[in-house]
Backbone as a chain_set.jsonl record, in Angstrom:
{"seq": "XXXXXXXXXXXXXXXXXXXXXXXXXXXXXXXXXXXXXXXXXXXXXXXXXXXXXXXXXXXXXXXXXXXXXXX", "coords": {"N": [[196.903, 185.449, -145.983], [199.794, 183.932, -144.915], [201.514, 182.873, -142.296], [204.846, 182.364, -141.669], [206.781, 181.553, -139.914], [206.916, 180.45, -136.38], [206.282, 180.851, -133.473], [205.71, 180.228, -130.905], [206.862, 177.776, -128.683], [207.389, 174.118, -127.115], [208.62, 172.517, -124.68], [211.088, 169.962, -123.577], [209.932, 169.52, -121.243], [207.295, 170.532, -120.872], [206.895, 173.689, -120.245], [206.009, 175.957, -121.774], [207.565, 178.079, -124.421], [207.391, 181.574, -125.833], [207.811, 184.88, -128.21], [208.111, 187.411, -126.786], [206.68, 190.815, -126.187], [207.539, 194.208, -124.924], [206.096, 196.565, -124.838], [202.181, 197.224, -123.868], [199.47, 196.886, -125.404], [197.531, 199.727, -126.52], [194.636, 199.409, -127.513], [192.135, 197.249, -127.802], [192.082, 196.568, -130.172], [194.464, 196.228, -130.86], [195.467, 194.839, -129.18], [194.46, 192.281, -128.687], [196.207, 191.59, -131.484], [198.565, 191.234, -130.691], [202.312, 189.686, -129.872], [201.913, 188.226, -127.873], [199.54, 187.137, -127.218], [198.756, 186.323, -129.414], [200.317, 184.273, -129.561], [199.873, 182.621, -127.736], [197.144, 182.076, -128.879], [197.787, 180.219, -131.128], [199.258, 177.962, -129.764], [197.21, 177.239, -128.571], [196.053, 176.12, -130.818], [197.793, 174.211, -132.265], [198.057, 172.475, -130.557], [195.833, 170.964, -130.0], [193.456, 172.084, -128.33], [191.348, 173.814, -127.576], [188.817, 173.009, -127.135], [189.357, 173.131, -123.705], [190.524, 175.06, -123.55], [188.339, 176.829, -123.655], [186.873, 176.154, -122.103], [188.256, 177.068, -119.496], [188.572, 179.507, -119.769], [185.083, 180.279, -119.823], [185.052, 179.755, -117.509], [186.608, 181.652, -115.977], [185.171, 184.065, -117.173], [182.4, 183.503, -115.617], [183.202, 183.836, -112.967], [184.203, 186.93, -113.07], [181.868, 188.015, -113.63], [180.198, 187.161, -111.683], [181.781, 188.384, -109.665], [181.289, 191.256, -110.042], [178.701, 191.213, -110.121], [178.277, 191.329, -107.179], [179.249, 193.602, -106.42]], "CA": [[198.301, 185.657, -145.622], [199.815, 182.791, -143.627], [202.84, 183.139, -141.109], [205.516, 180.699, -141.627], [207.327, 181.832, -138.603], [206.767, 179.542, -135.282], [206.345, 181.637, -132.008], [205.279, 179.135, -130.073], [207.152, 176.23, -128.583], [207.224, 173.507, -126.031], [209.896, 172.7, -124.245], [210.404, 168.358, -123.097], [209.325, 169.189, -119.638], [206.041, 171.178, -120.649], [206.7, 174.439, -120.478], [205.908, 176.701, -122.955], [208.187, 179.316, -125.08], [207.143, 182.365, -127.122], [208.47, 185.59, -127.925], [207.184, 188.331, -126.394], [207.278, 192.471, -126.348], [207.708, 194.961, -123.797], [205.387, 197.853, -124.53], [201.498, 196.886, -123.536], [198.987, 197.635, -126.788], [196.525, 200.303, -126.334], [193.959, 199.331, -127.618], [191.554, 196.159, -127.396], [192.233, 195.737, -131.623], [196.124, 195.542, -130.709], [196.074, 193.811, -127.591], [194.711, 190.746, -130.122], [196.592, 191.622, -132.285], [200.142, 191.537, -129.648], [202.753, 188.587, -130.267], [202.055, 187.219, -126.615], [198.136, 186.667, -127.423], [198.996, 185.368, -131.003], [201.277, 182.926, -129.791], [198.797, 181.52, -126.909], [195.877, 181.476, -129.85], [198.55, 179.247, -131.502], [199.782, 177.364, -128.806], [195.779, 176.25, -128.229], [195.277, 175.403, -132.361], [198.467, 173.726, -132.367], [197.477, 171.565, -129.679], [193.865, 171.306, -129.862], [193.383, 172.49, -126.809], [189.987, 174.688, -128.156], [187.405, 172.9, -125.705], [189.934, 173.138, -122.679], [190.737, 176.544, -123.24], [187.012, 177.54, -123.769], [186.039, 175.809, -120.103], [188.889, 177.952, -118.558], [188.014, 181.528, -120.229], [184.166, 180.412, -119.278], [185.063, 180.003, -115.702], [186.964, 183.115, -115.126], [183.847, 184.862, -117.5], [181.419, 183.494, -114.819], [183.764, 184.435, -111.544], [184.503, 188.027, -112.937], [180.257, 188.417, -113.507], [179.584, 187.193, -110.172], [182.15, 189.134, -108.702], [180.557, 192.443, -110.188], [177.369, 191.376, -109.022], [178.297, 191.362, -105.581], [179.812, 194.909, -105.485]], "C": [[198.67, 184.663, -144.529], [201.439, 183.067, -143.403], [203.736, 182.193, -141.631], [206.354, 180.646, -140.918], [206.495, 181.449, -137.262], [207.136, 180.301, -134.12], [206.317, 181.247, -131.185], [206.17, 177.644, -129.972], [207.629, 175.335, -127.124], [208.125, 173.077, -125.881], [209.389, 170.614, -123.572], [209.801, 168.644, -122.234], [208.204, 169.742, -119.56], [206.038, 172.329, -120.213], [206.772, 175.078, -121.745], [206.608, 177.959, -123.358], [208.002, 180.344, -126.176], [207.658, 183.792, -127.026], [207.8, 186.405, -127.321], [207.552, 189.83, -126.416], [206.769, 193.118, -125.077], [206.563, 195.805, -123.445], [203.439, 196.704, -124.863], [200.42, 197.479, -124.68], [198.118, 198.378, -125.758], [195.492, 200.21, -126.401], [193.082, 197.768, -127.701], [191.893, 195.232, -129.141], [194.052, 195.29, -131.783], [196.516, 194.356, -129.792], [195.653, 192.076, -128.211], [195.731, 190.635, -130.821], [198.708, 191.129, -131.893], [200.537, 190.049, -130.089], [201.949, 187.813, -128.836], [200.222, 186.588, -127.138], [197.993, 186.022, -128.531], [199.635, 183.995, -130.858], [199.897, 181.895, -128.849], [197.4, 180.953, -128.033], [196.708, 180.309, -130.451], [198.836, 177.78, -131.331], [198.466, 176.368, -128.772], [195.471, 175.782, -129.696], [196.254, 174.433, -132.223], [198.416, 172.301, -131.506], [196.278, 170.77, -129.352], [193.482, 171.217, -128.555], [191.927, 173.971, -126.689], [189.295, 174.051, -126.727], [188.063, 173.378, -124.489], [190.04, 174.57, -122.706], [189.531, 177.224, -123.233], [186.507, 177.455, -122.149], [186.827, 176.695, -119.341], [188.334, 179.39, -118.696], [186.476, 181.17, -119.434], [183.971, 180.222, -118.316], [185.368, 181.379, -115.334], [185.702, 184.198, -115.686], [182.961, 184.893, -116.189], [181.781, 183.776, -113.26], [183.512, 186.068, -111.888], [182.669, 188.803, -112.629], [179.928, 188.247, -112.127], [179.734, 188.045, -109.307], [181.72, 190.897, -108.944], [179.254, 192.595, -109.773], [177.103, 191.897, -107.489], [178.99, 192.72, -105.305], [178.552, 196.114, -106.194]], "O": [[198.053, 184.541, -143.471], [202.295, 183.389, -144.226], [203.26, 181.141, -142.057], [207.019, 179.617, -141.037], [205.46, 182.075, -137.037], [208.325, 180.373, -133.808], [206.954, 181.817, -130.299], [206.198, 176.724, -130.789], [208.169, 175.916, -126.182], [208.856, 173.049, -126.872], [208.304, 170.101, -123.295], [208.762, 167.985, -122.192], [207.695, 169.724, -118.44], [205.027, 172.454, -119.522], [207.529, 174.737, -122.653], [206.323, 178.963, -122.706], [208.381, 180.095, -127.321], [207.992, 184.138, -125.892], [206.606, 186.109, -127.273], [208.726, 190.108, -126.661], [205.853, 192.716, -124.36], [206.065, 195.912, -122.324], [203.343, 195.799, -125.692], [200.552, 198.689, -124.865], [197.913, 198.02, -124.598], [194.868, 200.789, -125.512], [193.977, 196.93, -127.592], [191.945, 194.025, -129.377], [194.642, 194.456, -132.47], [197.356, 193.461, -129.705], [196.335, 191.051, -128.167], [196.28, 189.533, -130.849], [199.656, 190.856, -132.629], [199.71, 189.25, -130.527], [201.412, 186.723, -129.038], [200.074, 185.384, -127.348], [197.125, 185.157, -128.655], [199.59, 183.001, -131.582], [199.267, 180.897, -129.198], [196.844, 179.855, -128.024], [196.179, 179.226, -130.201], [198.771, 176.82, -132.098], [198.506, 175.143, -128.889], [194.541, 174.979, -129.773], [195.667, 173.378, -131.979], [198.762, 171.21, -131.96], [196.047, 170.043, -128.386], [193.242, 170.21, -127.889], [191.785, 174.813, -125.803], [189.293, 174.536, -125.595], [187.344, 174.226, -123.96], [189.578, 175.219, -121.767], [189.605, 178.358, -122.76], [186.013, 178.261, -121.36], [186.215, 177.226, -118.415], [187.806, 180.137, -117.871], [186.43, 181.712, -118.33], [182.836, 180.392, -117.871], [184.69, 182.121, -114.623], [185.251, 185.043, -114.914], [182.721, 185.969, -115.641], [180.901, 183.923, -112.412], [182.713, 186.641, -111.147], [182.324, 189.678, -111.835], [179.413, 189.15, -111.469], [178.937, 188.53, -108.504], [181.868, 191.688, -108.012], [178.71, 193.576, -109.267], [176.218, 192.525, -106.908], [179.302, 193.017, -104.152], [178.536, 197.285, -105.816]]}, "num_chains": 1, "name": "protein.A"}
């Protein structure tokens, strides 16, 4: 099943526009599933922005671990 509706879009000056919704999913299979997290998966294919976005998520991975270590 492929989308053919565009959620995602960049603006000249580099910011980024997508739609987004109010109410916060419940659960961890919605909160993927939410427009705002669909559009950013997007946003990074559309761009290829895969390695860059992997080094950011595996920084804050290795801050949030540390910072549980230490309490």
């Amino acid at each position: 099943m492929t989308k053919s509706r565009k959620k995602v879009r960049v603006a000249s000056d580099g910011t980024i526009d997508f739609t987004t919704s109010e109410n916060m999913p419940s659960s961890m299979k919605k909160f993927r599933q939410s427009p705002e997290i669909e559009g950013f998966y997007r946003f990074v294919y559309e761009n290829d922005l895969r390695a860059e976005a992997f080094a950011i998520l595996d920084q804050i991975s290795q801050r949030r671990k540390a910072s549980k270590k230490k309490k």
